[in-house]
N, CA, C and O atoms as a CHARMM CRD file, in Angstrom:
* protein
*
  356
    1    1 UNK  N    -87.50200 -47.41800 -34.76100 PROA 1      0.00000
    2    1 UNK  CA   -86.41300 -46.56700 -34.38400 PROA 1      0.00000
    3    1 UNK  C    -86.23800 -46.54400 -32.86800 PROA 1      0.00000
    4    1 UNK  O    -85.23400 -46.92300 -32.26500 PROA 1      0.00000
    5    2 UNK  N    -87.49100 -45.98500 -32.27200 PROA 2      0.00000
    6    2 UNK  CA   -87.34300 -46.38600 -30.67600 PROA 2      0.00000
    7    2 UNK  C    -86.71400 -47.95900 -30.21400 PROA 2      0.00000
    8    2 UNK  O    -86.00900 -48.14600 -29.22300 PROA 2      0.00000
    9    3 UNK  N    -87.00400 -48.64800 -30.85000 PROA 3      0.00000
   10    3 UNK  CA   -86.79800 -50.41100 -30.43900 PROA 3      0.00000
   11    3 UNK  C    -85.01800 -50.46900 -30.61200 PROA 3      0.00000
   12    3 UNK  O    -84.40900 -50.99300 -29.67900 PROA 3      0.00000
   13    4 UNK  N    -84.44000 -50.08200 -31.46500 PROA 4      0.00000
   14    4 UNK  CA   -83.04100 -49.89300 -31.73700 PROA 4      0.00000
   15    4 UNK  C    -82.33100 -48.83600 -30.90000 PROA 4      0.00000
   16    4 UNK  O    -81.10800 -48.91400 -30.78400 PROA 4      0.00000
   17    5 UNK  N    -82.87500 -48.04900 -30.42500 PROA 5      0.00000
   18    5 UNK  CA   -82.48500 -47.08700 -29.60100 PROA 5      0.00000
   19    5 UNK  C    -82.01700 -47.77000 -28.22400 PROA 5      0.00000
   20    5 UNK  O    -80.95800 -47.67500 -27.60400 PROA 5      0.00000
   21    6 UNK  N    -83.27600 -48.54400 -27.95600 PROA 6      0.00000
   22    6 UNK  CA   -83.77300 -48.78200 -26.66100 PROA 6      0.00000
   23    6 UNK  C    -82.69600 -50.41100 -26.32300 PROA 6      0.00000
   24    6 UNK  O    -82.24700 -50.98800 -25.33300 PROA 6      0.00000
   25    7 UNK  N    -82.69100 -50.58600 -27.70700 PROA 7      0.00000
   26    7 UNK  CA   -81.22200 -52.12900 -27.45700 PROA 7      0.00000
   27    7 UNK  C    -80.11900 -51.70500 -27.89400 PROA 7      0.00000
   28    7 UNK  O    -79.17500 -52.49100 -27.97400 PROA 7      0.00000
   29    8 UNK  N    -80.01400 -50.69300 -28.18500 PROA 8      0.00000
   30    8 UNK  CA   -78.61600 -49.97400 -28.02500 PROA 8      0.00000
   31    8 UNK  C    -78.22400 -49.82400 -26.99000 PROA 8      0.00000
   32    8 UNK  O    -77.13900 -50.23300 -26.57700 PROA 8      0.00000
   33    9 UNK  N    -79.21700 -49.07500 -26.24500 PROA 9      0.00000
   34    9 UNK  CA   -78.51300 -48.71800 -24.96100 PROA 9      0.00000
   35    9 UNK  C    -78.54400 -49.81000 -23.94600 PROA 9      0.00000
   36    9 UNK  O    -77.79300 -49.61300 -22.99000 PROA 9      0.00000
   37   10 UNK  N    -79.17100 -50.81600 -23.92800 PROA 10     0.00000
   38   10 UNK  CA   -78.91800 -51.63700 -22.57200 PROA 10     0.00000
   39   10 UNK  C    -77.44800 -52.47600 -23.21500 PROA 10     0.00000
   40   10 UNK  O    -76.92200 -53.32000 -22.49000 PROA 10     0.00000
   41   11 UNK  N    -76.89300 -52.20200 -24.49700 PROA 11     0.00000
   42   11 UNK  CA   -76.17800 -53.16200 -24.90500 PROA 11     0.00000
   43   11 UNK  C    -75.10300 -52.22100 -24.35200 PROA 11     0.00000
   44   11 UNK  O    -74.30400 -52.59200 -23.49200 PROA 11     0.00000
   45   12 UNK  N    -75.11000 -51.08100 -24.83700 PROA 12     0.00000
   46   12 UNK  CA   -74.13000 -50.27400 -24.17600 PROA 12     0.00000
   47   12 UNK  C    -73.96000 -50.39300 -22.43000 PROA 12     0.00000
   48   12 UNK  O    -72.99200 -50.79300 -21.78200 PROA 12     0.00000
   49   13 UNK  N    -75.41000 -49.83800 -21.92300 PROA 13     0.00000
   50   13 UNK  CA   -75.21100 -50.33900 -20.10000 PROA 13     0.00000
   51   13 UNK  C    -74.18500 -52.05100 -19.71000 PROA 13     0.00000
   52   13 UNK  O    -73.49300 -52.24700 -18.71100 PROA 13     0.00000
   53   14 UNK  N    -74.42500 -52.99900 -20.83700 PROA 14     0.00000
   54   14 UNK  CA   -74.22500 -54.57600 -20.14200 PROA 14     0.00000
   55   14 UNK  C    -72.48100 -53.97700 -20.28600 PROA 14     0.00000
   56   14 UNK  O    -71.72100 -54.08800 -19.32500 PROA 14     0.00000
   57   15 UNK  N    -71.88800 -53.15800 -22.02500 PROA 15     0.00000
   58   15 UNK  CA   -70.69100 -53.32200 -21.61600 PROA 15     0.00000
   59   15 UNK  C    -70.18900 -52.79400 -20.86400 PROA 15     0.00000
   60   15 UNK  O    -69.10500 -53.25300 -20.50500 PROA 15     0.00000
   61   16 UNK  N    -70.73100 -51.47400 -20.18100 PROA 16     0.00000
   62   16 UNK  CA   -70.17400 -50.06400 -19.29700 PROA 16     0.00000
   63   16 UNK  C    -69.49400 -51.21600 -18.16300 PROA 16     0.00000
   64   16 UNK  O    -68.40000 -51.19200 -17.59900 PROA 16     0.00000
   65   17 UNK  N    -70.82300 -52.40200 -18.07000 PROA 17     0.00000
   66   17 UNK  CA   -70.46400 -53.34500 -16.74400 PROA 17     0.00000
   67   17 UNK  C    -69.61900 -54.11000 -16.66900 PROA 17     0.00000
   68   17 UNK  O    -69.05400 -54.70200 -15.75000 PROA 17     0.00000
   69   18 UNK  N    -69.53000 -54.07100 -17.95400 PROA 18     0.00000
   70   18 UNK  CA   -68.41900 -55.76900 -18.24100 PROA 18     0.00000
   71   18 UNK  C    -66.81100 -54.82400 -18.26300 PROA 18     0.00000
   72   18 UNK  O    -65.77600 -55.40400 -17.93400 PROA 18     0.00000
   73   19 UNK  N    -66.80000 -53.35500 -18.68600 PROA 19     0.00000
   74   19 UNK  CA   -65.56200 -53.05900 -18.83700 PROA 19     0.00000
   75   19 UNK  C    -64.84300 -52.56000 -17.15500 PROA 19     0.00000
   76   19 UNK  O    -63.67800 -52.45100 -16.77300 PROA 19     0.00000
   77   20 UNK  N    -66.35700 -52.31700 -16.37100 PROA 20     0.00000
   78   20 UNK  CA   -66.43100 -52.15500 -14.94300 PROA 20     0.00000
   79   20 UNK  C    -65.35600 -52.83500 -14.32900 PROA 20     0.00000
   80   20 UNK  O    -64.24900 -52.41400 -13.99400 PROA 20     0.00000
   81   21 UNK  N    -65.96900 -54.18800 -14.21600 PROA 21     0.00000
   82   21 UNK  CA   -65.61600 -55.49800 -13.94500 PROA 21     0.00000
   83   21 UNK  C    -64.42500 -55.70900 -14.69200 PROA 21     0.00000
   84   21 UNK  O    -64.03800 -56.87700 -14.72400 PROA 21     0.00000
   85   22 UNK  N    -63.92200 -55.07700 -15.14500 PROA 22     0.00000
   86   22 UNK  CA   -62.63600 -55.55400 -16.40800 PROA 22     0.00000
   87   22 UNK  C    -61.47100 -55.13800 -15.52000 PROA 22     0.00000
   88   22 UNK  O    -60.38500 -55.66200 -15.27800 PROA 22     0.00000
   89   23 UNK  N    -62.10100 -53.94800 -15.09100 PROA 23     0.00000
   90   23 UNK  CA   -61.05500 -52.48200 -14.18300 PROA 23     0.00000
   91   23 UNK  C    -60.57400 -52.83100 -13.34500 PROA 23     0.00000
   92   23 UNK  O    -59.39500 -52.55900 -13.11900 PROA 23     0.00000
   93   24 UNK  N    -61.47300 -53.73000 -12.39300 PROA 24     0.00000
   94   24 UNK  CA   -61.66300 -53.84300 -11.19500 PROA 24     0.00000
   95   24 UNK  C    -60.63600 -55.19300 -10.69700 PROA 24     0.00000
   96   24 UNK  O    -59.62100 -55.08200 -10.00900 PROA 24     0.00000
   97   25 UNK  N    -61.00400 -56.01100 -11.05000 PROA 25     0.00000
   98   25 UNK  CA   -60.03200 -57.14600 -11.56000 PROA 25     0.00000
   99   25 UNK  C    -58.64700 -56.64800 -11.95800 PROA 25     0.00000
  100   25 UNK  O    -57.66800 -57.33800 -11.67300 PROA 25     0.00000
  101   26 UNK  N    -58.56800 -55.98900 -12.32300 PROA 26     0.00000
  102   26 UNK  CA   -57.38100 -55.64200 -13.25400 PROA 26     0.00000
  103   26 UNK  C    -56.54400 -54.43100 -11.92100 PROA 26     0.00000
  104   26 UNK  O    -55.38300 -54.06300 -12.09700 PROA 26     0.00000
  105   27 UNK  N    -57.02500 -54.16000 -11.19300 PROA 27     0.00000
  106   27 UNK  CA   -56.70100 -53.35800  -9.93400 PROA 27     0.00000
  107   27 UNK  C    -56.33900 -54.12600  -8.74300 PROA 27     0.00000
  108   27 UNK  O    -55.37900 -53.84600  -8.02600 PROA 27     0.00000
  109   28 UNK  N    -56.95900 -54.88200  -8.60000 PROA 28     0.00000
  110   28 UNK  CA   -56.95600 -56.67600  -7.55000 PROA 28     0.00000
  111   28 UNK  C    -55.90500 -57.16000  -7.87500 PROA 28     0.00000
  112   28 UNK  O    -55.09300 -57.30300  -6.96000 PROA 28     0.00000
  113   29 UNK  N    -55.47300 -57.62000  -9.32500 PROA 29     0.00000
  114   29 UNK  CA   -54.46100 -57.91800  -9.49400 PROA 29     0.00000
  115   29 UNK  C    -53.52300 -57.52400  -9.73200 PROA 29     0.00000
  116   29 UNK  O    -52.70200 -58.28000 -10.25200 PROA 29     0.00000
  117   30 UNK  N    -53.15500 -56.05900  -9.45400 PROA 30     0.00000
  118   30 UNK  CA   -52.20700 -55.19200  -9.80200 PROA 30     0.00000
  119   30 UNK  C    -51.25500 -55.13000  -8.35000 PROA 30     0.00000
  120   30 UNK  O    -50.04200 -55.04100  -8.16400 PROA 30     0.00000
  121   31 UNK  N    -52.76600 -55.24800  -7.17700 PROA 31     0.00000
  122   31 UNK  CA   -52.36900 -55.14100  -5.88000 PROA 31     0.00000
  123   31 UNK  C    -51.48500 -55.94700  -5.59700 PROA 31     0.00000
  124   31 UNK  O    -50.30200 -55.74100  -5.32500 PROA 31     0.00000
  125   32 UNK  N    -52.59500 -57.76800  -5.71500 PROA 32     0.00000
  126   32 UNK  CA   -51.76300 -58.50600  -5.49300 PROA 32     0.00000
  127   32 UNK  C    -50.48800 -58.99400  -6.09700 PROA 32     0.00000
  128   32 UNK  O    -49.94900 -59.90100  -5.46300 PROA 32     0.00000
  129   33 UNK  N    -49.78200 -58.52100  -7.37900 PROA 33     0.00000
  130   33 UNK  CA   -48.90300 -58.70300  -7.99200 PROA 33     0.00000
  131   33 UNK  C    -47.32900 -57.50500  -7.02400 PROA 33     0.00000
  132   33 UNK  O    -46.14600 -57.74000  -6.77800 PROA 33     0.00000
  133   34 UNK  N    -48.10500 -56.48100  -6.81700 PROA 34     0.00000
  134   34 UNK  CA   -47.11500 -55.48300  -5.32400 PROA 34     0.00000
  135   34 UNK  C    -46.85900 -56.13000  -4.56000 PROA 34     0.00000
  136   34 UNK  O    -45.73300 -56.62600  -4.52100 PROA 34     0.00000
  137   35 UNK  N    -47.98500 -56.44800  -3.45300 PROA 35     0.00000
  138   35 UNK  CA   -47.69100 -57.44400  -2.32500 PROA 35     0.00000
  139   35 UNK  C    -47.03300 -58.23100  -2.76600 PROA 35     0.00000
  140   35 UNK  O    -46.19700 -58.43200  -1.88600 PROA 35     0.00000
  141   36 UNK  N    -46.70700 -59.18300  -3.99800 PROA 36     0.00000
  142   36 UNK  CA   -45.90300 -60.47500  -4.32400 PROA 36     0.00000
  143   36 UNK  C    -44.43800 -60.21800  -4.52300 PROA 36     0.00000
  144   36 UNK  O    -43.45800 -60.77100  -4.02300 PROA 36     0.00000
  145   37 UNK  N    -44.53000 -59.37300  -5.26400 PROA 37     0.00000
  146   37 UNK  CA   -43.32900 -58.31700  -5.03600 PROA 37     0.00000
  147   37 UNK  C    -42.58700 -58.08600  -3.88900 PROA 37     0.00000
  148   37 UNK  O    -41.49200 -58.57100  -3.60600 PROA 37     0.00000
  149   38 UNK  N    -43.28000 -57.29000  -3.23400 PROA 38     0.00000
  150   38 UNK  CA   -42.33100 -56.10500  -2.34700 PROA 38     0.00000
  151   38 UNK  C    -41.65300 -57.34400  -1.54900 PROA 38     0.00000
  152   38 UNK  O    -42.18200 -58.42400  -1.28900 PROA 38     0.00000
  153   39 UNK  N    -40.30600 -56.89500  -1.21900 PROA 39     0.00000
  154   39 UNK  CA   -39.52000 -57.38800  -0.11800 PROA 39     0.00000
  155   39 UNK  C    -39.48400 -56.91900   1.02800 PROA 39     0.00000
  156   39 UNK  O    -39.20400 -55.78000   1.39900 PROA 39     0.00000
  157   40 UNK  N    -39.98600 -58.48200   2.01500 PROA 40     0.00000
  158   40 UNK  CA   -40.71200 -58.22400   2.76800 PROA 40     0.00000
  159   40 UNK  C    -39.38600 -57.97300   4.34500 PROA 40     0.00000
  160   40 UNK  O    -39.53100 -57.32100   5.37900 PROA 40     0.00000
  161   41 UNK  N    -38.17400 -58.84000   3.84300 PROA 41     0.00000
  162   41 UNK  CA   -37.01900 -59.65300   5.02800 PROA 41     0.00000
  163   41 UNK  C    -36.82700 -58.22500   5.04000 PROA 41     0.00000
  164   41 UNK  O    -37.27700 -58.19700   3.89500 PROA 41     0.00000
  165   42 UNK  N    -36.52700 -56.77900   5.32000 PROA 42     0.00000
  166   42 UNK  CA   -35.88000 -55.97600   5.84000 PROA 42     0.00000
  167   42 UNK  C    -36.85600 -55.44800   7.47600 PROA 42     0.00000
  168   42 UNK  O    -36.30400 -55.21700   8.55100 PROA 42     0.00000
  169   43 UNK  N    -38.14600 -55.38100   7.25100 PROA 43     0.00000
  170   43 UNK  CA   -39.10500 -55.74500   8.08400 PROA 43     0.00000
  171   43 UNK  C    -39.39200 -56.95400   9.09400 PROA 43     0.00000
  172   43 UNK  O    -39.75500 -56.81100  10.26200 PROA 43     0.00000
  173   44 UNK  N    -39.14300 -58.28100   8.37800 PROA 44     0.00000
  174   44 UNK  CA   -38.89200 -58.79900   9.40900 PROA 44     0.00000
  175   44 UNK  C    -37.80000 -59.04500  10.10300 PROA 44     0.00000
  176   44 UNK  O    -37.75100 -59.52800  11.23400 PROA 44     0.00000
  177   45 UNK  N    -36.95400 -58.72700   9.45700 PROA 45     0.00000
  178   45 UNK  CA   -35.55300 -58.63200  10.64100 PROA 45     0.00000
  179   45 UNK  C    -35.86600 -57.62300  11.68700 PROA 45     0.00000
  180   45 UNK  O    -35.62800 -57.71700  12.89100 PROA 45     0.00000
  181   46 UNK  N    -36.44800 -56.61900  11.03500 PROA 46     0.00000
  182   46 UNK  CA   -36.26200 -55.33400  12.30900 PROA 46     0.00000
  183   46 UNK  C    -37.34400 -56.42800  13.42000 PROA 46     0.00000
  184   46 UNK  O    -37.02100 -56.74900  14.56400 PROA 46     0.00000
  185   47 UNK  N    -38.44600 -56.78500  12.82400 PROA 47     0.00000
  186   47 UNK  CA   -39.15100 -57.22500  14.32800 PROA 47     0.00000
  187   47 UNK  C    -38.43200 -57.85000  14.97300 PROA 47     0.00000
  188   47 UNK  O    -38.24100 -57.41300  16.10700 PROA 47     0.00000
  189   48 UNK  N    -37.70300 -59.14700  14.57000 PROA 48     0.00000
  190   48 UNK  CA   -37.19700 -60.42900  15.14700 PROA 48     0.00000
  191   48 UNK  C    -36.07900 -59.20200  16.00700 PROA 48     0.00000
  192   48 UNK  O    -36.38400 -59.03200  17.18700 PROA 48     0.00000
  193   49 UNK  N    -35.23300 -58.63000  15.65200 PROA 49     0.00000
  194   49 UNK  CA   -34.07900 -57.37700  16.30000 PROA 49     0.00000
  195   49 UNK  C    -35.16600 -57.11200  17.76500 PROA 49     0.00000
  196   49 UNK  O    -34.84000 -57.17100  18.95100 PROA 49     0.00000
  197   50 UNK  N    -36.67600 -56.77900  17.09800 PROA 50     0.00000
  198   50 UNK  CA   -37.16800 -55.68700  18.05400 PROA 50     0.00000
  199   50 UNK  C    -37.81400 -56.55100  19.29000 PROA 50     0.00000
  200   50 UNK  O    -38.08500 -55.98900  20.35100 PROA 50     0.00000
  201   51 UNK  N    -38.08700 -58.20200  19.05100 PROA 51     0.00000
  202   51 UNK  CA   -38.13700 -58.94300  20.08600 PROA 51     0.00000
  203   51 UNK  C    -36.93100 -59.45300  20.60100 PROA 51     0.00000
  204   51 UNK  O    -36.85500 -59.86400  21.75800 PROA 51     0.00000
  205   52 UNK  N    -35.67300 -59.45300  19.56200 PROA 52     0.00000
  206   52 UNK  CA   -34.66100 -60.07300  20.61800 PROA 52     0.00000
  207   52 UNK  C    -34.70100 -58.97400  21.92100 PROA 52     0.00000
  208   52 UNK  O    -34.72700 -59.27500  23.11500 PROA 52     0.00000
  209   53 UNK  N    -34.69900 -57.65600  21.34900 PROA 53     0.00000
  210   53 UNK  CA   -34.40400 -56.79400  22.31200 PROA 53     0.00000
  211   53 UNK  C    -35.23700 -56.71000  23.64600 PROA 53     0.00000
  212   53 UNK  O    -34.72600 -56.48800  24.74300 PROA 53     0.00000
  213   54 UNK  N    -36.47200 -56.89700  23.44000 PROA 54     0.00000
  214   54 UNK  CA   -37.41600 -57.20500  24.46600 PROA 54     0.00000
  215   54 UNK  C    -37.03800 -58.91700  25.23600 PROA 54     0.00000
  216   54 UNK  O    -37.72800 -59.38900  26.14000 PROA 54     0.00000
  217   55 UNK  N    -36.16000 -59.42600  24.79800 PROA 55     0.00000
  218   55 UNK  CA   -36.18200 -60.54600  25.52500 PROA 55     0.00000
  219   55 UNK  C    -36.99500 -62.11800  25.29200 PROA 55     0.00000
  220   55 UNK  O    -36.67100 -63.24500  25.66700 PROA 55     0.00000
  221   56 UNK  N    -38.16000 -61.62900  24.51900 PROA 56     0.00000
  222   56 UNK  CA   -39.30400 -62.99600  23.76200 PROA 56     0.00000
  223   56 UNK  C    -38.68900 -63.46300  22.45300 PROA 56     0.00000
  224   56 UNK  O    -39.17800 -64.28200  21.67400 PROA 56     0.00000
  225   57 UNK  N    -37.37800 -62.71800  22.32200 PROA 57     0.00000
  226   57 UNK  CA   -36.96400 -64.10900  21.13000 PROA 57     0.00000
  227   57 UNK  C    -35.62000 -64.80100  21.89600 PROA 57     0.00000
  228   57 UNK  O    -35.00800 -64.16300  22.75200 PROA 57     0.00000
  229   58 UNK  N    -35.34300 -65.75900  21.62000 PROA 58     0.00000
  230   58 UNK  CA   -34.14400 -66.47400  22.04700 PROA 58     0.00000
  231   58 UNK  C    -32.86100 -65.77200  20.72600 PROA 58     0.00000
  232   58 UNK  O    -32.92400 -65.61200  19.50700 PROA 58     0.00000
  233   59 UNK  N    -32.05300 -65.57600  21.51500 PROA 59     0.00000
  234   59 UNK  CA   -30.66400 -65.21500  20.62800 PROA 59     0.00000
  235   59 UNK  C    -30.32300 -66.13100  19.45100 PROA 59     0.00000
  236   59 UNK  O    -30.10100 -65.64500  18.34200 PROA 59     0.00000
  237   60 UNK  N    -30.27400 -67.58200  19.69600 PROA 60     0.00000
  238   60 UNK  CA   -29.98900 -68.71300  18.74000 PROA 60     0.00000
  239   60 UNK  C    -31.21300 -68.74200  17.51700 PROA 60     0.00000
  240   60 UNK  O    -30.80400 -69.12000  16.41900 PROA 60     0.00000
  241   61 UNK  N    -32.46800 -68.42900  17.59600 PROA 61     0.00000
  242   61 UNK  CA   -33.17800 -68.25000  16.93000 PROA 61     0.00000
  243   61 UNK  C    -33.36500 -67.28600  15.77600 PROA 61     0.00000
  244   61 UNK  O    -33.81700 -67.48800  14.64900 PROA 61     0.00000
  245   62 UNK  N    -32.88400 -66.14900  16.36800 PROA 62     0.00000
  246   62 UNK  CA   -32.99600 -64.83300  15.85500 PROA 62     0.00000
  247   62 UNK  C    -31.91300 -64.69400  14.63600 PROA 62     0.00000
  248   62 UNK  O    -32.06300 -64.17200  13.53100 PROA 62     0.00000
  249   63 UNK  N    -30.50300 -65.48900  15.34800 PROA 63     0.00000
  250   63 UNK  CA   -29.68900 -65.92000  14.26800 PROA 63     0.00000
  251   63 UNK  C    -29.73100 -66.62400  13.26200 PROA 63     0.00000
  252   63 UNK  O    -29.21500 -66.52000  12.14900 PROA 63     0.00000
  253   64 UNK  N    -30.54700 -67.53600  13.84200 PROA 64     0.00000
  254   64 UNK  CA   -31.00200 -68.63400  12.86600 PROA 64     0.00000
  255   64 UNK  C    -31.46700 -68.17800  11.87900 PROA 64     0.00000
  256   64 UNK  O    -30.93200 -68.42600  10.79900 PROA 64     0.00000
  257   65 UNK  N    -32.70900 -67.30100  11.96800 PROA 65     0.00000
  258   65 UNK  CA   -33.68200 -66.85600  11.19700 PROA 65     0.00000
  259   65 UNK  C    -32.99500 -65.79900  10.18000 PROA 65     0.00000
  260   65 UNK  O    -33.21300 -65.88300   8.97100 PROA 65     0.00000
  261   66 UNK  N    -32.28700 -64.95700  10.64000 PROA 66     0.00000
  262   66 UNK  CA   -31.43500 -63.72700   9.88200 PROA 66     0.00000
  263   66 UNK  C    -30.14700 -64.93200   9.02700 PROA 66     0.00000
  264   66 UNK  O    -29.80500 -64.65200   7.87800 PROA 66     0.00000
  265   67 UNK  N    -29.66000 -65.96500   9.59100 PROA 67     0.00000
  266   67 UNK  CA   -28.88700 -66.20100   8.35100 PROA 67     0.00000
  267   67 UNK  C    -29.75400 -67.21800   6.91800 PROA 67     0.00000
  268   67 UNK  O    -29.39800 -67.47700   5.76900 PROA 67     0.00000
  269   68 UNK  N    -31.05100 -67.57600   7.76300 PROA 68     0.00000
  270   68 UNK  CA   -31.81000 -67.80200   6.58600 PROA 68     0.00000
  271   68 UNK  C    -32.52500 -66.86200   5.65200 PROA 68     0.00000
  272   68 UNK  O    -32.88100 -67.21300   4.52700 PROA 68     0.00000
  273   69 UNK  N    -32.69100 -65.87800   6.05500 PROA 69     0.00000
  274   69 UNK  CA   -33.00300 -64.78400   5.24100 PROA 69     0.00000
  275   69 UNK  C    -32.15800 -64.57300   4.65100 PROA 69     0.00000
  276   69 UNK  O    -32.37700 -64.81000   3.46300 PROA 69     0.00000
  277   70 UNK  N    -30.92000 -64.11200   4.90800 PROA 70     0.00000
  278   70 UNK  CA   -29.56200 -63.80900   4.13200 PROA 70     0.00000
  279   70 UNK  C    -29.31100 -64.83600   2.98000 PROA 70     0.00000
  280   70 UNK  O    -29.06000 -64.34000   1.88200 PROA 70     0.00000
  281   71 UNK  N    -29.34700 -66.31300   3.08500 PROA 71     0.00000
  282   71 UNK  CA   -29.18900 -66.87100   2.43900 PROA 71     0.00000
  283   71 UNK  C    -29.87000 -66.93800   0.99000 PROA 71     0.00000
  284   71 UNK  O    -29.25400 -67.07700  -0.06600 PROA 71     0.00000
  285   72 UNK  N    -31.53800 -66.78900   1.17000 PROA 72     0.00000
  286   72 UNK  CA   -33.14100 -66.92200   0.38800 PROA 72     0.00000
  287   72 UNK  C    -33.33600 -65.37200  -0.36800 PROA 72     0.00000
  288   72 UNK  O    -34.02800 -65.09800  -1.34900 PROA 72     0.00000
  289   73 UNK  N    -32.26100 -64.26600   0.65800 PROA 73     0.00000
  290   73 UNK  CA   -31.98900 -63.25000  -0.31700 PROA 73     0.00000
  291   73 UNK  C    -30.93900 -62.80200  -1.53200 PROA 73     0.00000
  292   73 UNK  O    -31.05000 -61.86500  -2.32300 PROA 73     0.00000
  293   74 UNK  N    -29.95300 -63.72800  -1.41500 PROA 74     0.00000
  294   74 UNK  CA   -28.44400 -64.03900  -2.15900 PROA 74     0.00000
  295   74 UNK  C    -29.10700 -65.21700  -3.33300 PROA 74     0.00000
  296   74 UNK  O    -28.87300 -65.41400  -4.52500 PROA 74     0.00000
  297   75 UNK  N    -29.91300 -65.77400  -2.46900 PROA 75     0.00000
  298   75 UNK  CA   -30.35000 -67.11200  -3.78200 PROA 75     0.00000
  299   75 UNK  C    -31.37300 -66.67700  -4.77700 PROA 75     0.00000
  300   75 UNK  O    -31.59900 -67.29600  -5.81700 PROA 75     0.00000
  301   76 UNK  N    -32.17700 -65.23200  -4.29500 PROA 76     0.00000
  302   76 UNK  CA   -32.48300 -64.83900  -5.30600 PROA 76     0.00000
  303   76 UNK  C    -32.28800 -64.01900  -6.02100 PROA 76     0.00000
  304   76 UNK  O    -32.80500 -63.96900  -7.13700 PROA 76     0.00000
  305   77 UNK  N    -31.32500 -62.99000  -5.46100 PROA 77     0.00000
  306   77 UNK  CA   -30.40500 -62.62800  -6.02700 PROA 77     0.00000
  307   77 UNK  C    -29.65800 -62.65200  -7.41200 PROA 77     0.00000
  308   77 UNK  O    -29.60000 -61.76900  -8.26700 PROA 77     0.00000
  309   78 UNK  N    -29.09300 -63.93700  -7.39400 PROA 78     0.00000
  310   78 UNK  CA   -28.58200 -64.68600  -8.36400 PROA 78     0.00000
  311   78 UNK  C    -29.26300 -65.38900  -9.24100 PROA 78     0.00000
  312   78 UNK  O    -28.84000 -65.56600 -10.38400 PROA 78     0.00000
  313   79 UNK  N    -30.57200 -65.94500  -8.74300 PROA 79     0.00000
  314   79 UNK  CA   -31.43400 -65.72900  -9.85500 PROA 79     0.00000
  315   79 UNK  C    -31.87300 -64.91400 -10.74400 PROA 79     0.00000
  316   79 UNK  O    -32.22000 -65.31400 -11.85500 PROA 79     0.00000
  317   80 UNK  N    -31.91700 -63.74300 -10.40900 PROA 80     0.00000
  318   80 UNK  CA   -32.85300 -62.58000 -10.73500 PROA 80     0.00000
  319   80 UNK  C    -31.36200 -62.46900 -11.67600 PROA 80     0.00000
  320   80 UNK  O    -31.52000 -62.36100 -12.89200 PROA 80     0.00000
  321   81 UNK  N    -29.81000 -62.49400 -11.09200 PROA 81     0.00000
  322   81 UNK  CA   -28.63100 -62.30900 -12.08800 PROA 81     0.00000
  323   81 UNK  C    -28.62900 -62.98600 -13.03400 PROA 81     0.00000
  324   81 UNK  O    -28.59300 -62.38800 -14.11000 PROA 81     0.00000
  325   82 UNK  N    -28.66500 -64.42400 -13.05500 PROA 82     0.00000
  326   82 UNK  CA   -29.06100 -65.34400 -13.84800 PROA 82     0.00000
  327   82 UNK  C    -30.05200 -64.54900 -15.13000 PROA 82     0.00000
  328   82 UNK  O    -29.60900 -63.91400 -16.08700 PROA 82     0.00000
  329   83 UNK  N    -31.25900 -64.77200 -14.85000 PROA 83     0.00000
  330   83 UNK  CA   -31.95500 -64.10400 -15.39000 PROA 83     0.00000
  331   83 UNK  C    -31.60500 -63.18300 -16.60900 PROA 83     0.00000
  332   83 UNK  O    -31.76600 -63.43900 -17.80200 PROA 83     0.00000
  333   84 UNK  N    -31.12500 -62.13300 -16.07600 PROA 84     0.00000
  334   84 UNK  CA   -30.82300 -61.21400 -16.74900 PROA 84     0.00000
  335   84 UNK  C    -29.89900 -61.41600 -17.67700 PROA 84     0.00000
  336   84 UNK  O    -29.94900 -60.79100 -18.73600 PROA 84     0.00000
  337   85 UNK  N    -28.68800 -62.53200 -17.35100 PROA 85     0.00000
  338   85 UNK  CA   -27.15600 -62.85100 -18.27700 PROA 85     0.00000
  339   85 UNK  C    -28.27400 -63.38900 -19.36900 PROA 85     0.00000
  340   85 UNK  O    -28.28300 -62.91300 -20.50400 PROA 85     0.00000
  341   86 UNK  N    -29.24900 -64.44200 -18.95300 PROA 86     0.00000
  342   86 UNK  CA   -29.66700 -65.38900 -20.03100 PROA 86     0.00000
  343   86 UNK  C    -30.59800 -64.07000 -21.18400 PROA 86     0.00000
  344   86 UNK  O    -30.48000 -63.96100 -22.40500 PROA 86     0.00000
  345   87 UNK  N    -31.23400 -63.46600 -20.49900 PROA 87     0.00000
  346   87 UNK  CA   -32.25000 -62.16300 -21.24800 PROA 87     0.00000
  347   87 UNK  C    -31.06800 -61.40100 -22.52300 PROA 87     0.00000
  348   87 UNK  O    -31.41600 -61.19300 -23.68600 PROA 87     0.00000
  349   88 UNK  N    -29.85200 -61.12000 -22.04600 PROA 88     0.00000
  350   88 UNK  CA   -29.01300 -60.67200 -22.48100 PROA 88     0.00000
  351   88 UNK  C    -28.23700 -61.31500 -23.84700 PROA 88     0.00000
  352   88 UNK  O    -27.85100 -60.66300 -24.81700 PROA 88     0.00000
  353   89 UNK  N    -28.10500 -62.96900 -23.62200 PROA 89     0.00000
  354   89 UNK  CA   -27.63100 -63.49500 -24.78300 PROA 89     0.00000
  355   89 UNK  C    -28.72500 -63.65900 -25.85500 PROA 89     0.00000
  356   89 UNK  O    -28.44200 -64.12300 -26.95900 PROA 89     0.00000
C-alpha cells in the first residue's frame, strides 16, 4: 500500500511538471503571437516624423519610407478583405 502511494505521487509530481511546462510555453507563445500581431507602422512613422524634425533624417527618405508603409498597409489590408469575402462564401 505504501509502494502505490509512494508511485502515485511522484507520478502525480512528473505531471504537476509536465502541465507546468505546458503553461509556460503556452504563455511564450501567446506573447509572441501579440508581438506578431500588433501594428507596429503608426510608431514608426511617429519616430521617422520625430527625426525628420530633429534634422538626422533626410526629407526624401522619410517620404520614401511613409509611402512604403502606406502601401504594405493597404496591401494588407486587402488581404485581410480578401480573406474575409473568401471566409464568407
Amino acid at each position: 500500500m505504501q509502494k502505490i502511494s509512494t508511485e502515485s505521487s511522484a507520478k502525480i509530481d512528473t505531471l504537476k511538471g509536465s502541465i507546468a511546462s505546458a503553461l509556460e510555453k503556452k504563455a511564450k507563445w501567446k506573447k509572441e503571437n501579440e508581438r506578431r500581431r500588433h501594428d507596429y507602422v503608426p510608431f514608426l512613422l511617429a519616430a521617422l516624423k520625430h527625426l525628420a524634425k530633429k534634422g538626422t533624417l533626410v526629407e526624401p527618405a522619410f517620404n520614401k519610407g511613409k509611402e512604403a508603409a502606406k502601401e504594405a498597409y493597404e496591401k494588407a489590408k486587402a488581404a485581410e478583405e480578401a480573406k474575409k469575402t473568401a471566409a464568407a462564401k
